[in-house]
C-alpha positions in Angstrom: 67.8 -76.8 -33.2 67.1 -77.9 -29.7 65.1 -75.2 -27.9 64.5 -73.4 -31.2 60.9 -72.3 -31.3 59.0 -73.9 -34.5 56.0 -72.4 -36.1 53.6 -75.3 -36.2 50.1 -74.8 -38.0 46.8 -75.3 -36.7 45.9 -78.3 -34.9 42.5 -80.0 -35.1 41.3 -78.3 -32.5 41.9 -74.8 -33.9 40.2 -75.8 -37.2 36.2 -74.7 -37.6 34.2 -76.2 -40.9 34.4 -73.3 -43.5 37.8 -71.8 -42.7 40.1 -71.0 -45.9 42.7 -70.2 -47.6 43.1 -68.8 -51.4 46.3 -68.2 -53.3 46.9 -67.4 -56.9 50.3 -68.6 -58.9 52.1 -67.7 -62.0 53.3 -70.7 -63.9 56.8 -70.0 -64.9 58.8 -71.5 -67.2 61.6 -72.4 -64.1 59.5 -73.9 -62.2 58.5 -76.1 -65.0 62.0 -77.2 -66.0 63.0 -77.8 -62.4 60.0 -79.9 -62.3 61.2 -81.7 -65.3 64.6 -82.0 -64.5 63.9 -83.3 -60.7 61.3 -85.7 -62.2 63.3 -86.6 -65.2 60.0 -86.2 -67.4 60.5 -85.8 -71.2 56.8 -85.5 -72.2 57.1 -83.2 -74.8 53.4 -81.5 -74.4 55.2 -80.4 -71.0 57.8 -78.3 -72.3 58.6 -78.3 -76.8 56.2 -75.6 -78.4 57.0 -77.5 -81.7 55.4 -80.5 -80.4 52.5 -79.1 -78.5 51.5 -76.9 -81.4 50.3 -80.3 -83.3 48.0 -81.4 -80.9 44.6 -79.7 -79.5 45.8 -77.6 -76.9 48.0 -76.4 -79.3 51.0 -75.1 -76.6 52.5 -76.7 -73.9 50.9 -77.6 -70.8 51.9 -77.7 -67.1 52.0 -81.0 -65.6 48.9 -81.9 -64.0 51.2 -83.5 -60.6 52.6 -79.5 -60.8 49.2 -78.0 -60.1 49.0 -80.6 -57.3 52.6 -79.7 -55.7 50.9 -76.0 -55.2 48.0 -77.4 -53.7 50.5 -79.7 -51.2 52.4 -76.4 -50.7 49.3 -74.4 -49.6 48.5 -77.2 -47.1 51.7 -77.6 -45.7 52.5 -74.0 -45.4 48.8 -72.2 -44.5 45.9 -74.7 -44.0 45.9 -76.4 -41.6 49.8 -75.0 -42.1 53.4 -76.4 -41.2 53.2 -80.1 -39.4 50.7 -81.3 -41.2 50.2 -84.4 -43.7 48.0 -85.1 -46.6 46.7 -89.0 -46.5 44.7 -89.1 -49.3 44.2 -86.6 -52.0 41.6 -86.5 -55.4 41.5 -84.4 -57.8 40.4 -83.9 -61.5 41.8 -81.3 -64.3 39.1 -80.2 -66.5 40.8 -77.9 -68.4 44.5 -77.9 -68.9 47.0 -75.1 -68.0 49.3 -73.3 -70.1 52.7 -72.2 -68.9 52.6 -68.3 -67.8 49.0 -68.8 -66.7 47.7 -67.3 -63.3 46.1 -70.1 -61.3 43.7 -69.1 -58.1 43.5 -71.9 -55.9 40.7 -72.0 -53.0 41.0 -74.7 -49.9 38.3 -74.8 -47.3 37.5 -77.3 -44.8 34.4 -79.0 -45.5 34.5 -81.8 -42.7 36.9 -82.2 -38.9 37.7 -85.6 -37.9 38.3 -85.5 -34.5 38.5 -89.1 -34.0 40.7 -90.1 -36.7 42.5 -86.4 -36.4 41.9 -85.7 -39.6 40.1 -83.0 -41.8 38.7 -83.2 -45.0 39.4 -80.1 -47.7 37.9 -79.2 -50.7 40.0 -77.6 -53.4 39.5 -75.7 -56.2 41.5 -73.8 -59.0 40.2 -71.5 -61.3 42.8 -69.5 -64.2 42.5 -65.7 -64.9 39.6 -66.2 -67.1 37.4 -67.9 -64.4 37.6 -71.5 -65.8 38.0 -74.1 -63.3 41.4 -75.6 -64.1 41.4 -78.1 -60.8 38.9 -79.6 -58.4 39.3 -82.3 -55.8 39.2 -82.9 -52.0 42.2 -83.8 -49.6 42.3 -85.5 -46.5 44.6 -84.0 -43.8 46.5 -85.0 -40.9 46.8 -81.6 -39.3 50.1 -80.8 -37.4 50.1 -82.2 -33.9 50.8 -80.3 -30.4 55.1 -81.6 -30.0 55.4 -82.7 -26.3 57.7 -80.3 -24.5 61.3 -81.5 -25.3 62.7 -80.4 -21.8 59.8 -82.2 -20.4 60.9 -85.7 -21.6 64.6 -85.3 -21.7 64.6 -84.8 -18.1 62.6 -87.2 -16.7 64.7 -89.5 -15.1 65.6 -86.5 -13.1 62.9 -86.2 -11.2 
């Protein structure tokens, strides 16, 4: 690993108020079990049809801290991207999620930190009919700038 080159993300820096990122995601029905199994969560609104079908939403539902692993993923992967760290996070679900749903979700930076490195996201996730399905805002520790491994390893050689 030493040497190889990394892709980091953007650092604070490279970040402007209003830049974005959308992404849409089909809620499958392994991704829920993994989720269940990792998690060892036996709700049964999550996953038994015979269950949820006695209750108002009347099918299962995606777990809520599911639709928040996407958001984490689209953080950590695109905005600000790999390196980076969410510190705080809120986030409401006004209407729930049914498993094989489409969910859209939207991130843009509403505020840039510079002091505290840290920007401030908005999020929101909206299903194939247009409903929202997610709101919230995250703070960020965007990735940071590594300092050049060669750089410190040899320094008692200069």
């Amino acid at each position: 690993m030493i040497g190889k080159k990394r892709k980091l993300g953007k650092k604070i820096d490279d970040l402007q108020i209003g830049d974005s990122y959308t992404a849409s995601h089909m809620m499958e029905d392994k991704e829920l079990l993994l989720y269940l199994g990792l998690t060892n969560d036996a709700n049964p609104l999550y996953i038994q049809h015979d269950y949820a079908s006695q209750t108002p939403y009347r099918r299962p539902v995606v777990p809520s801290v599911m639709l928040f692993g996407m958001v984490s993923s689209i953080v950590s992967m695109h905005l600000p991207g790999p390196g980076s760290h969410i510190t705080q996070h809120e986030m409401t679900f006004p209407k729930p999620v049914f498993h094989y749903a489409e969910v859209t979700f939207t991130l843009e930076i509403i505020a840039i930190d510079r002091e505290s490195y840290e920007v401030t996201l908005s999020v929101i996730g909206f299903d194939r009919e247009g409903e929202e399905v997610l709101r919230g805002k995250l703070n960020v520790c965007p990735a940071y700038e590594p300092e050049s491994l060669t750089g410190w390893s040899l320094e008692n050689f200069f």
